[in-house]
C-alpha positions as CSV (number, residue, x, y, z in Angstrom):
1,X,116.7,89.0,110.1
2,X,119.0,90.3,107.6
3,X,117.8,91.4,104.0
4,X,120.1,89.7,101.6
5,X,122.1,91.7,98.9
6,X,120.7,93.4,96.3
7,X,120.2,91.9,93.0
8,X,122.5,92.5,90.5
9,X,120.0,93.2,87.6
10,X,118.8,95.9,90.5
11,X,122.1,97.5,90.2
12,X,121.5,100.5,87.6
13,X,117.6,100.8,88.2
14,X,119.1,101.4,92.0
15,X,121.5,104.1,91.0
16,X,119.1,105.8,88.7
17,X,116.6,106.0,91.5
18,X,119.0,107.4,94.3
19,X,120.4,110.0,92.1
20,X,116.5,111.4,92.0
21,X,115.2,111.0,95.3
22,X,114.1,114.8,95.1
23,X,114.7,117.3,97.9
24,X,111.9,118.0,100.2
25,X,110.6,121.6,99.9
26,X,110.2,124.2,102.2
27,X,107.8,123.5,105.1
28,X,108.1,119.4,104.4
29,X,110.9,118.4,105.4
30,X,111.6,114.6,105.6
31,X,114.6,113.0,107.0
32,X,117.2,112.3,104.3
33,X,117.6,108.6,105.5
34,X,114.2,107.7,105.0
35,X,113.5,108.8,101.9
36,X,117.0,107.3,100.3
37,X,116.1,104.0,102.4
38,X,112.4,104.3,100.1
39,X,114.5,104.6,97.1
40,X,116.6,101.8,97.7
41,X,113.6,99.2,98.8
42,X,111.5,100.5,95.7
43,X,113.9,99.7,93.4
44,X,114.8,96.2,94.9
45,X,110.9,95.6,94.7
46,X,111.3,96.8,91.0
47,X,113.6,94.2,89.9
48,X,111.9,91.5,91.9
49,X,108.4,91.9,91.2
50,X,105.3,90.4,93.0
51,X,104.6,86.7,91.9
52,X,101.4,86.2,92.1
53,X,99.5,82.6,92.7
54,X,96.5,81.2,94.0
55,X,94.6,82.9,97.2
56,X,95.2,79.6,99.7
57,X,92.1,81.4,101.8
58,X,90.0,82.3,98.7
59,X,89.6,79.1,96.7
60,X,85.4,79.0,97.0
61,X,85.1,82.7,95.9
62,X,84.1,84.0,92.7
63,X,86.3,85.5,90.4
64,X,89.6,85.3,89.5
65,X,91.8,86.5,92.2
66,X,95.6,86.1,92.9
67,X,97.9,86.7,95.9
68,X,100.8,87.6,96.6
69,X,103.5,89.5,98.4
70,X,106.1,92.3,98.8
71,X,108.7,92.8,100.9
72,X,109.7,96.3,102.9
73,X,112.2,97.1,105.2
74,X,110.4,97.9,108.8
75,X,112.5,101.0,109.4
76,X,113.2,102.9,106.6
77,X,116.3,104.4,108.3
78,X,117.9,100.9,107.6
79,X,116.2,99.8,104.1
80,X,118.8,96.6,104.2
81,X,117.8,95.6,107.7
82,X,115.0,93.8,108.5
83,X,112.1,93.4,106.1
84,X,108.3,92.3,106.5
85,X,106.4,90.9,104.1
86,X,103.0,92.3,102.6
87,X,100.2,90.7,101.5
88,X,98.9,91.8,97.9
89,X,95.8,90.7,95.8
90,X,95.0,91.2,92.2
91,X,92.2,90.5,89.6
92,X,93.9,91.4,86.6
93,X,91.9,93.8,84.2
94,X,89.1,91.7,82.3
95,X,89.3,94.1,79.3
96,X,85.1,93.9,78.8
97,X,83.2,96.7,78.4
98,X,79.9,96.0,80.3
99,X,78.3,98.3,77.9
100,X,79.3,96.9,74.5
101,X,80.4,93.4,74.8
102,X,82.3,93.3,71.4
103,X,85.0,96.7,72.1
104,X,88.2,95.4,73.5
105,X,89.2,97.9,76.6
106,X,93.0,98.4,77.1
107,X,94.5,98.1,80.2
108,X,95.5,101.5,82.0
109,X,97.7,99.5,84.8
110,X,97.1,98.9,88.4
111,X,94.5,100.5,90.6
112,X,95.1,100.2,94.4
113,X,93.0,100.4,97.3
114,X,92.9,100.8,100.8
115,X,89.9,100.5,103.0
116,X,91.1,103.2,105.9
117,X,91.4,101.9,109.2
118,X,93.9,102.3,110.4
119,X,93.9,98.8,110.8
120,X,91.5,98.1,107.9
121,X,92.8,95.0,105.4
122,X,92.1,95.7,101.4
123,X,92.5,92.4,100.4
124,X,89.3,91.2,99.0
125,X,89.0,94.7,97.3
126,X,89.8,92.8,93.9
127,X,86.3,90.9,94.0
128,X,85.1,94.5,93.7
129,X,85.0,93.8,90.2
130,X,82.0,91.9,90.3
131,X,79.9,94.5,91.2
132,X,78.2,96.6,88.5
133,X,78.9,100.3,89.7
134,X,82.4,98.7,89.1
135,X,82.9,96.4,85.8
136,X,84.3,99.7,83.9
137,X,87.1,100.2,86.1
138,X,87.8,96.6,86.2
139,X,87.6,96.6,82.3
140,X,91.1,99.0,82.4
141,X,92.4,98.3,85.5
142,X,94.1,95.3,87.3
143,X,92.2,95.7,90.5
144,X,95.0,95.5,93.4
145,X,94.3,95.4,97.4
146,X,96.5,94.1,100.6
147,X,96.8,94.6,104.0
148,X,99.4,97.6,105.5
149,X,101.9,96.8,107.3
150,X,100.7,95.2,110.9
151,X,97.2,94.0,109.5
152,X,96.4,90.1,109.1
153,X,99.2,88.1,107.4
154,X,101.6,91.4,107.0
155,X,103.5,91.2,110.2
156,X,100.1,91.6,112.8
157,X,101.0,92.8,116.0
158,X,98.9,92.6,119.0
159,X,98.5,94.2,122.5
160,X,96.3,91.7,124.1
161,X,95.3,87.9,124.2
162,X,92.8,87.8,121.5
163,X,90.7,85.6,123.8
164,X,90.0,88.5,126.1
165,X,89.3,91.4,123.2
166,X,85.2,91.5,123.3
167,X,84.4,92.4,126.6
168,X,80.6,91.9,126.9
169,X,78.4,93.2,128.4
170,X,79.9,96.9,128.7
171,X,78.3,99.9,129.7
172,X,78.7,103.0,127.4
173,X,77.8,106.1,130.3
174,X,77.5,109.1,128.2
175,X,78.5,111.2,131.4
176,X,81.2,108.4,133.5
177,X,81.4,108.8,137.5
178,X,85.4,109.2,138.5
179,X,85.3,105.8,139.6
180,X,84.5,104.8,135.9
181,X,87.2,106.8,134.5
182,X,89.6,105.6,136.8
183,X,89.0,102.1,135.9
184,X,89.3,103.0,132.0
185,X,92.2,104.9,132.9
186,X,93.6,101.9,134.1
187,X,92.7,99.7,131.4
188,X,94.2,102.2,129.0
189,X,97.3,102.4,130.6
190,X,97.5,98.4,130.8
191,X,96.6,98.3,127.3
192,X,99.5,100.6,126.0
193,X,101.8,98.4,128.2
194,X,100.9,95.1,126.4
195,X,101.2,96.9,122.8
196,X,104.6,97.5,123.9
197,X,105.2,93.9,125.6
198,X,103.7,92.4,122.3
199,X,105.6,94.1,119.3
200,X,108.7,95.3,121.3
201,X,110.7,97.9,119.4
202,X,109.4,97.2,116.2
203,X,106.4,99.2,117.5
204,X,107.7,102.3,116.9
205,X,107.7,101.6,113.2
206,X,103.9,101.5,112.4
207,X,102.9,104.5,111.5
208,X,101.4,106.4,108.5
209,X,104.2,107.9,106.8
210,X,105.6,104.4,106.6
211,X,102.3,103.3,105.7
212,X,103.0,105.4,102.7
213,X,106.1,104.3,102.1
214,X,105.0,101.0,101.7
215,X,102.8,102.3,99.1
216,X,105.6,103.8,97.0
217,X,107.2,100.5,97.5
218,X,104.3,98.0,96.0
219,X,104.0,100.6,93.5
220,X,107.5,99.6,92.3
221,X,106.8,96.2,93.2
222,X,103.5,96.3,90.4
223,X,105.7,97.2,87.8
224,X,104.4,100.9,88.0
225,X,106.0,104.1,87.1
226,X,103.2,105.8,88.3
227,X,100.8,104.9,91.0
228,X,96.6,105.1,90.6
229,X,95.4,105.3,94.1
230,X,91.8,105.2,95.8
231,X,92.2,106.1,99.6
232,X,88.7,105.8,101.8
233,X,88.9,107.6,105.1
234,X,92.3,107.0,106.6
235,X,93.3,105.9,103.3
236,X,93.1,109.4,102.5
237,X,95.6,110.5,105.1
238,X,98.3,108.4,104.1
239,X,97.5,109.0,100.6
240,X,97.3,112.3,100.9
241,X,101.0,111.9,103.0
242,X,102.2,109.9,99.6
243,X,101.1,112.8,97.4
244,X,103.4,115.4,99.3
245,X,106.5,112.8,99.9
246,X,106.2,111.6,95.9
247,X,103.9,114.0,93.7
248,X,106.1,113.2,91.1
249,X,105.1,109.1,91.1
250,X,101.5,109.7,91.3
251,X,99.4,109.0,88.4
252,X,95.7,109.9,89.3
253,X,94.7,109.6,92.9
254,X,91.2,109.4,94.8
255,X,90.3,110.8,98.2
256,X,87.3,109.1,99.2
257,X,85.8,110.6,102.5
258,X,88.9,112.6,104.1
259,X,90.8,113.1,106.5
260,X,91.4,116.4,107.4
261,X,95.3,116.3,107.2
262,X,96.2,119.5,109.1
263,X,99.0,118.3,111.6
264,X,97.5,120.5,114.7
265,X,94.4,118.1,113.8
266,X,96.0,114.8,114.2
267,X,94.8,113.1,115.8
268,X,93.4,114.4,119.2
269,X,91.5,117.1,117.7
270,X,90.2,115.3,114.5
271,X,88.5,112.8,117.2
272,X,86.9,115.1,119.3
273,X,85.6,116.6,116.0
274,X,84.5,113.4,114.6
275,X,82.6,113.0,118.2
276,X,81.1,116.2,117.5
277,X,79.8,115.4,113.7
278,X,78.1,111.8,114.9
279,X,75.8,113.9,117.6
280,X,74.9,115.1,114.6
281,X,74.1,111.8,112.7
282,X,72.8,110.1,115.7
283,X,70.0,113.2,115.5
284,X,69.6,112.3,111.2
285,X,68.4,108.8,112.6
286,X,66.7,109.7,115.3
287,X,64.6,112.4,113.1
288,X,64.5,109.2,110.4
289,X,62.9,106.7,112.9
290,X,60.4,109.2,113.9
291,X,59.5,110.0,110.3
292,X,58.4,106.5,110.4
293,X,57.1,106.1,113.9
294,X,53.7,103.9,112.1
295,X,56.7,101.3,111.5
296,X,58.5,101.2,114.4
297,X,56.6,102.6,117.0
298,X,59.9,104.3,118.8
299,X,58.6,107.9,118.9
300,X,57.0,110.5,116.4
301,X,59.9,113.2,117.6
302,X,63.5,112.7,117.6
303,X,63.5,113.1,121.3
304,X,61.0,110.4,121.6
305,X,62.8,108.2,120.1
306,X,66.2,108.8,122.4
307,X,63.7,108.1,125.4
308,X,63.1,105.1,123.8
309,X,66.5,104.4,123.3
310,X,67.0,105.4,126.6
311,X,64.6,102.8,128.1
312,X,66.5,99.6,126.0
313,X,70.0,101.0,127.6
314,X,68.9,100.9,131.2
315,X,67.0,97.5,130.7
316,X,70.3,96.4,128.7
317,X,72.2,97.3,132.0
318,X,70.0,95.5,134.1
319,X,69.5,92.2,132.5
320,X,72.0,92.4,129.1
321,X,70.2,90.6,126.8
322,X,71.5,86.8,125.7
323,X,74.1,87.6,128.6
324,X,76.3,89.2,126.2
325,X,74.4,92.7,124.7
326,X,75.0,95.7,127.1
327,X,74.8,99.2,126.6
328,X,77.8,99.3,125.2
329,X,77.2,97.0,122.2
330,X,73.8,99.1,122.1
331,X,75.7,102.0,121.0
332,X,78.0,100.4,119.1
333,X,75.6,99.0,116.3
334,X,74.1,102.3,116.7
335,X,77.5,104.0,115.6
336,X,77.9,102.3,112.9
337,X,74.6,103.6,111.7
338,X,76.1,106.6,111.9
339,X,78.4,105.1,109.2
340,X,75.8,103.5,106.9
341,X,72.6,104.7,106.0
342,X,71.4,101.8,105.0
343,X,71.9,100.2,108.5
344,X,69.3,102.9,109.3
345,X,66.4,100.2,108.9
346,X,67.5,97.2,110.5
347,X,68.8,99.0,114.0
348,X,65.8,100.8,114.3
349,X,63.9,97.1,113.9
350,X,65.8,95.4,116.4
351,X,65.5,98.5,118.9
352,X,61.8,97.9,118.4
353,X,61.7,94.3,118.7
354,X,63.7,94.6,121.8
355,X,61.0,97.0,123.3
356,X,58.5,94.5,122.5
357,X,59.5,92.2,123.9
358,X,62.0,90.2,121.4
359,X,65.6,90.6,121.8
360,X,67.1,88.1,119.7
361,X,67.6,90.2,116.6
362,X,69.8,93.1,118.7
363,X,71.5,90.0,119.7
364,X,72.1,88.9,116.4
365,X,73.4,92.4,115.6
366,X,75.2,93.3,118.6
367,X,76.8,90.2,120.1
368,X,80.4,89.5,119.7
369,X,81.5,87.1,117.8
370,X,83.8,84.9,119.3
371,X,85.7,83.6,116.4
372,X,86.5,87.0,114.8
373,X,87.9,88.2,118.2
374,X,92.0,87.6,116.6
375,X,91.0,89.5,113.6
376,X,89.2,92.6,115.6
377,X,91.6,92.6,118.4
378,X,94.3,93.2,115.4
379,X,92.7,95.9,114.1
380,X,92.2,97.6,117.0
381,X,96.2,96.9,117.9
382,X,97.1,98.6,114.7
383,X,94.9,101.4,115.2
384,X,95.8,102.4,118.4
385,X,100.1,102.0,117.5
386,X,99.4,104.3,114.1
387,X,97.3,107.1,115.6
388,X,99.2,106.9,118.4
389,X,102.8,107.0,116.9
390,X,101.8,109.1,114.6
391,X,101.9,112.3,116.7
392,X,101.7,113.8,120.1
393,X,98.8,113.1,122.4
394,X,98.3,115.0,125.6
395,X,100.0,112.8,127.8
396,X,97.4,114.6,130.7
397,X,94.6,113.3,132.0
398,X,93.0,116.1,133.3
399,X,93.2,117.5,129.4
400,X,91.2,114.6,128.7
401,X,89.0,115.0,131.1
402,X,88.7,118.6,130.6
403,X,88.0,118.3,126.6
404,X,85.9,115.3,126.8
405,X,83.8,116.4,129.8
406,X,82.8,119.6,127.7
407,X,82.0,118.4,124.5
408,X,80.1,115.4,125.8
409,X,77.5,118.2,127.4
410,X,76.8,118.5,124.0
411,X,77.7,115.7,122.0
412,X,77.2,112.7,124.5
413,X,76.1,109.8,122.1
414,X,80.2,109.0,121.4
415,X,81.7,111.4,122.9
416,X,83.6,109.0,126.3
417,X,84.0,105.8,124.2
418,X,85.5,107.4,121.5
419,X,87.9,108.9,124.6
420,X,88.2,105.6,125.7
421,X,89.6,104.5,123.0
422,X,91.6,106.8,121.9
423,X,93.5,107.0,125.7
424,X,96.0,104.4,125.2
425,X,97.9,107.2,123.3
426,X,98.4,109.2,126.5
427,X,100.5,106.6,128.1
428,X,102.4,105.4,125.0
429,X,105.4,104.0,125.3
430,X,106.8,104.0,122.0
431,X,108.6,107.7,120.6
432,X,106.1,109.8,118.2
433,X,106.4,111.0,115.2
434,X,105.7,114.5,113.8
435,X,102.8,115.4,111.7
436,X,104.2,116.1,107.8
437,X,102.5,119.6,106.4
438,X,100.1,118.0,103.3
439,X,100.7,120.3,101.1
440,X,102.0,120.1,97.1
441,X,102.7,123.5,95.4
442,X,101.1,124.6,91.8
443,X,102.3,122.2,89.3
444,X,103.6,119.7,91.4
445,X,101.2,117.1,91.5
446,X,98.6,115.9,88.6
447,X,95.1,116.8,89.5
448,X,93.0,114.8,91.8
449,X,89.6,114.2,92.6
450,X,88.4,114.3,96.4
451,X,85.0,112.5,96.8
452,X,83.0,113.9,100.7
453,X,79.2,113.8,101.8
454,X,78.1,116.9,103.7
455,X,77.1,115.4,106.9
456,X,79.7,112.7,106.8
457,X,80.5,112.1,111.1
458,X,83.4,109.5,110.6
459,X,85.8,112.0,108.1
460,X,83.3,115.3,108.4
461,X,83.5,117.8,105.7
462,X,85.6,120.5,106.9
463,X,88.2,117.7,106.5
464,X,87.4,117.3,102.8
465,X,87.6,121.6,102.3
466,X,91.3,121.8,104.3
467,X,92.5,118.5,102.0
468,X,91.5,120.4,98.8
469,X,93.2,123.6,99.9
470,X,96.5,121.8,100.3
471,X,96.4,120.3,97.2
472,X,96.3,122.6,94.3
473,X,94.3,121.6,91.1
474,X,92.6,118.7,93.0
475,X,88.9,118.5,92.6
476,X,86.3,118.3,95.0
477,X,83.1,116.5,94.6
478,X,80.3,116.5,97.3
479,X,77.0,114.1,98.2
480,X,74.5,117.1,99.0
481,X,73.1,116.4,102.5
482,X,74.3,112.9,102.8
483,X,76.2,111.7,105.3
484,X,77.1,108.0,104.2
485,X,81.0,107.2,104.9
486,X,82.7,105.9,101.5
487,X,81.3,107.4,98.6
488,X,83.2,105.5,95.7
489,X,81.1,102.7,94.2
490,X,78.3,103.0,96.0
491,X,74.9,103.3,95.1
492,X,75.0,107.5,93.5
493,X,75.3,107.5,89.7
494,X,76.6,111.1,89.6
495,X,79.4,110.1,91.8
496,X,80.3,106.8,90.4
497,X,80.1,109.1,86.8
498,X,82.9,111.6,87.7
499,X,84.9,109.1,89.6
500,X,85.2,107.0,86.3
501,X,85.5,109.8,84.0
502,X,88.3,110.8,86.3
503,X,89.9,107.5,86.2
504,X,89.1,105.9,82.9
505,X,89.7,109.0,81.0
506,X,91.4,112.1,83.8
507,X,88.7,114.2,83.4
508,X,87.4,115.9,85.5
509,X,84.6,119.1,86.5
510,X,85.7,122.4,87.3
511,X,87.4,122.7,90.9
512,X,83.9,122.3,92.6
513,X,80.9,120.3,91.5
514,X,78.5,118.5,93.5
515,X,75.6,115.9,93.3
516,X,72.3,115.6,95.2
517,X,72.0,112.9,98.1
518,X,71.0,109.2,97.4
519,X,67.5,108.6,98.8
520,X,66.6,108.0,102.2
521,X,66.6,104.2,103.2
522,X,63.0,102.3,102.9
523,X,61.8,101.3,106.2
524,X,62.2,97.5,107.2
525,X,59.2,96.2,109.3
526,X,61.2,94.7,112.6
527,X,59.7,90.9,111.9
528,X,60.9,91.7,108.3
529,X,64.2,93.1,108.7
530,X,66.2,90.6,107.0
531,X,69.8,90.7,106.8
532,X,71.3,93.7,106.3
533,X,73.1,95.0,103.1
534,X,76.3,97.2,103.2
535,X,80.2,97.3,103.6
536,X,79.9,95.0,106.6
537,X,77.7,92.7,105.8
538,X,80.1,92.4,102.4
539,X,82.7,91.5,104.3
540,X,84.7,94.9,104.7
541,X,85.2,96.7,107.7
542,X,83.1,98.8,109.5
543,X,84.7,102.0,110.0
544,X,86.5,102.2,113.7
545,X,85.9,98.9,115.4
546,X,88.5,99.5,118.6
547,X,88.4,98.1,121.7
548,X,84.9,99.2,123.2
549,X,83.6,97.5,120.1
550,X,82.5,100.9,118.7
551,X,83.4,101.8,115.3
552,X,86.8,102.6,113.5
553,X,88.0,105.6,111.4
């Protein structure tokens, strides 16, 4: 379809904002189409606004939430050909202090969120508001969220029937026979065929620097000269993309667990490091459920406890348990422990129970759900087309083989399924982009505060130290020892402290500060378990949920 003309009240705004789309520097260069086709969608947004109404899917939740939603073109090249529509959410600011109910807070503007994903939707991030370690932001701030471009109502794509997404039971073989890889190298190439059968040539068009785009575009859409940004995980790529496209439209910006943004990094080479930094988590846990063998009985050494995990994967491939838990969805609930901390407790209960004799709870954590297959197998189309449009993939198997092979002699708890999931890029049909070179010079961009935990797997630190050195006067913040994926809001009062001074007033420490890890989780007896607490059981994604089931970035 055809976007119609732009509106005439558009008509100086529009001028105004071509005259100072601003040359790329050195080193960054963007195509000059792309960025005039930003300018020219952004100020159409501008003069149109986003009209905001009831949530049609959120009338029995709390709060106050609205929807909405904006429209961008899908190539940028050609900002007057077709558009998609976005879908936005807002709780406007509630001007309370949650400290002193009588002082009248003003409102600062919008704050927008994404999740990270890719493939992640931020829409419910408004009801964030609700939640203590968040009132004071939600005193200032109109709390905004949607989902990117390809996730849930904004244009989804898809690359296979959703009724054929959860495979169950899988195995997970940390070391794969060649007649295992060739089968997932056929189901990888199938799977890049039907992304391209699904979403034709729009395909080529999700990808993170339009992802940012998008962003300077609902910026203009909020009524915003300035945006004020919080980025978790891969929302700190493509933030972190929208602060070397636009410094000059960023207000104050937050890079919560990053990405490390080097282009020879992306993405190949930031998964097999991320593969890397979960051996090391899987050992945190494994050490943590020994520390409390008295509760769970799974070994008093960490190598005890991966023979007992161990034992419930071969039994698991033998007889899966309720028909549907394999070794695969074993070490998938186990990744996302890697995630969580406080999932620590209630896998290493159903491990035990499971031992012992009781399976249902690892059923009742690892089975797929059949009715959220649309929504997973979604996210998992969107991940695969951004990571793998994004940049070149080694298009040779044997590389993959070589790389994955070595590491997984000593890494092997996600070393292959991560590869597995991951190997749809290698036979991708759709053109690549190149890697922009995150970088912003002295001056250029208004200081910014980059939250990261020490033994963070999904984003791991050395990710957190390259994004700082790219951006001058940003500020880096670390969780000592921890290794809990999404720091903002959470449960550690000295980062919940600088990330509001930093937003509710822009100040911030010197260029390094740091605050001591959250406590370890309390053990949960297996008949006591309960149901779990955390960004998943809230109802936001789990960090990398692709096609093996195992977690997302």
């Amino acid at each position: 379809m055809r976007a119609a003309a732009l509106y005439t009240a558009a008509g100086s705004l529009l001028l105004t904002t071509l005259a100072a789309v601003p040359a790329a520097p050195a080193g960054r260069a963007v195509p000059a189409a792309e960025a005039r086709g930003v300018a020219v969608a952004a100020a159409r947004a501008a003069a149109t606004g986003i009209a905001f109404g009831k949530c049609a899917d959120a009338q029995d939740l709390p709060g106050h939430m609205e929807c909405g939603t904006v429209r961008v073109p899908l190539d940028y090249a050609r900002p007057n050909g077709r558009q998609i529509t976005l879908a936005v959410s807002r709780a406007r600011a509630t001007h309370r202090d949650p400290g002193n109910s009588k002082r009248n807070v003003p409102r600062q503007g919008a704050l927008v969120y994404n999740p990270g994903g890719p493939g992640a939707s931020g829409l419910y991030f408004p009801l964030a508001g609700l939640v203590p370690e968040w009132k004071r932001l939600a005193a200032a701030y109109d709390l905004v969220g949607y989902a990117p471009r390809g996730v849930g109502r904004s244009a989804p794509i898809s690359c296979e029937d959703p009724k054929l997404h959860f495979k169950a039971p899988t195995l997970s073989p940390t070391h794969p026979t060649e007649a295992y890889k060739r089968e997932r190298v056929a189901r990888a190439k199938a799977y890049a065929r039907g992304c391209a059968e699904r979403s034709g040539d729009a395909l080529r068009h999700y990808h993170s620097l339009n992802n940012a785009r998008d962003l300077d575009v609902l910026r203009a859409a909020l009524g915003e000269k300035r945006l004020t940004f919080i980025g978790a995980s891969y929302g700190t790529y493509f933030g972190a993309l929208y602060a070397t496209l636009f410094p000059s439209h960023v207000r104050r910006m937050v890079f919560d667990s990053a990405v490390n943004p080097d282009p020879a990094k992306i993405w190949y080479r930031n998964n097999l490091d991320q593969s890397a930094a979960f051996e090391d988590r899987w050992e945190d846990l494994k050490e943590w459920i020994a520390g409390h063998d008295d509760v769970y009985g799974l070994g008093v050494t960490a190598s005890g406890v991966q023979r007992s995990y161990d034992r419930a994967r071969a039994r698991l491939a033998a007889e899966p348990a309720g028909g549907k838990v394999g070794p695969g969805q074993l070490q998938g609930v186990f990744l996302q422990a890697g995630y969580y901390d406080d999932y620590w407790p209630h896998r290493a209960a159903a491990l035990s129970a499971y031992l012992k004799g009781d399976p249902q709870p690892l059923i009742d954590l690892a089975a797929p759900v059949e009715e959220a297959a649309a929504e997973a197998e979604n996210s998992s189309a969107v991940y695969t087309a951004v990571e793998c449009n994004d940049a070149p993939w080694p298009t040779d198997w044997r590389v993959w083989d070589r790389d994955n092979t070595r590491l997984a002699r000593v890494a092997p708890f996600e070393t292959w399924d991560n590869a597995w999931m991951n190997l749809p890029c290698a036979f991708w049909p759709a053109p690549r982009q190149r890697p922009l070179d995150v970088r912003t010079g002295p001056g250029e961009l208004p200081p910014t505060l980059i939250l990261a935990a020490e033994r963070d797997a999904a984003t791991p630190y050395e990710g957190a130290l390259e994004l700082h050195r790219r951006l001058p006067g940003s500020v880096l913040v670390t969780e000592r020892d921890a290794g809990t994926h999404g720091l903002a809001g959470g449960p550690n009062r000295c980062l919940n402290g600088h990330l509001d001074a930093y937003l509710l007033e822009g100040r911030l420490p010197g260029r390094r500060a740091s605050c001591a890890g959250r406590p370890e989780p309390v053990p949960a007896a297996p008949a006591a378990a309960g149901p779990e607490t955390g960004p998943a059981a809230e109802g936001e994604p789990t960090a990398k949920a692709g096609p093996a089931g195992q977690g997302r970035r």
